[in-house]
N, C-alpha and C positions, 0 to 999 in steps of 0.2 A: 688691177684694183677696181675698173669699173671702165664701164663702156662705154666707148668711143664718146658718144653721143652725149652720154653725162659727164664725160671728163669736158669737154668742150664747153659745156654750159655752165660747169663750175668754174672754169677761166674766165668765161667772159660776164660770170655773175658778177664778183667782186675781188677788187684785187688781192684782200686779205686770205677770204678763202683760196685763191687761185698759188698764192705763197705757199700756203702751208698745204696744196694738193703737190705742187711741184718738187716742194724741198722732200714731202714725205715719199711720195716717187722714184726720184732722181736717185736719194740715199737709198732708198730698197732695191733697184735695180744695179746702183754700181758700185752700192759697199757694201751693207747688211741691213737686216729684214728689220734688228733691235734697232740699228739706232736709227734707220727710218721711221719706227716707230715712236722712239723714243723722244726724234727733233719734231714730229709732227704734234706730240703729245705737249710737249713746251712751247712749238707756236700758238699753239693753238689757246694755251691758259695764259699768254701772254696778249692775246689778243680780247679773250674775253675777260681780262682786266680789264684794258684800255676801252672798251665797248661799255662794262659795267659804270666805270670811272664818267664818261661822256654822258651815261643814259641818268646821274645823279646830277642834283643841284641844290645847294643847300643857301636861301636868302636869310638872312638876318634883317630887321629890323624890329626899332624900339616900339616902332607904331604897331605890329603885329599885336594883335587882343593878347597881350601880357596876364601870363598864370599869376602870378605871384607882383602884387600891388606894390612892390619897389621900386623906388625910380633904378635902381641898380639892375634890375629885369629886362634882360632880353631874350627872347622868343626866338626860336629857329624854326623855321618852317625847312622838312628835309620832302622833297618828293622822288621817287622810284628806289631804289634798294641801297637799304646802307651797307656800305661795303668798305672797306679800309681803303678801297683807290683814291676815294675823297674824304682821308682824312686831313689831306695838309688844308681843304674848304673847311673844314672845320674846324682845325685849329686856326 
């Protein structure tokens, strides 16, 4: 899949990648090539939920300079990408 020297350094980058280099591995060498593919392909959008999810943050408050002059107005301020991971922050 990749040499020596770069498998090595993807383990000891981060644990998450180091997961889904091993799981995808492990399955290609002692069952099949799909579904090494396959379980690598689901760690890996599983992960970059939880990374998406982490890298969002959504504050509420009333003080934020309110659009709309209701006292019933509240402002969301959402910073880095919205994404459904931080829906349950929003609702």
């Amino acid at each position: 899949m990749v040499e020596r020297d770069e498998f090595i350094s993807i383990l000891k980058r981060s644990w998450p990648d180091a997961i889904i280099l091993l799981a995808t591995f492990l399955l290609t060498i002692f069952r099949d090539l799909n579904e090494g593919i396959a379980v690598g392909v689901i760690l890996s959008a599983l992960i970059f939920m939880h990374r998406m999810a982490e890298a969002s943050r959504v504050n509420g408050d009333a003080s934020i300079a309110p659009i709309v002059s209701e006292p019933d107005t509240i402002t969301y301020r959402m910073e880095g990408p919205l994404f459904f991971g931080i829906a349950s922050e929003i609702a």
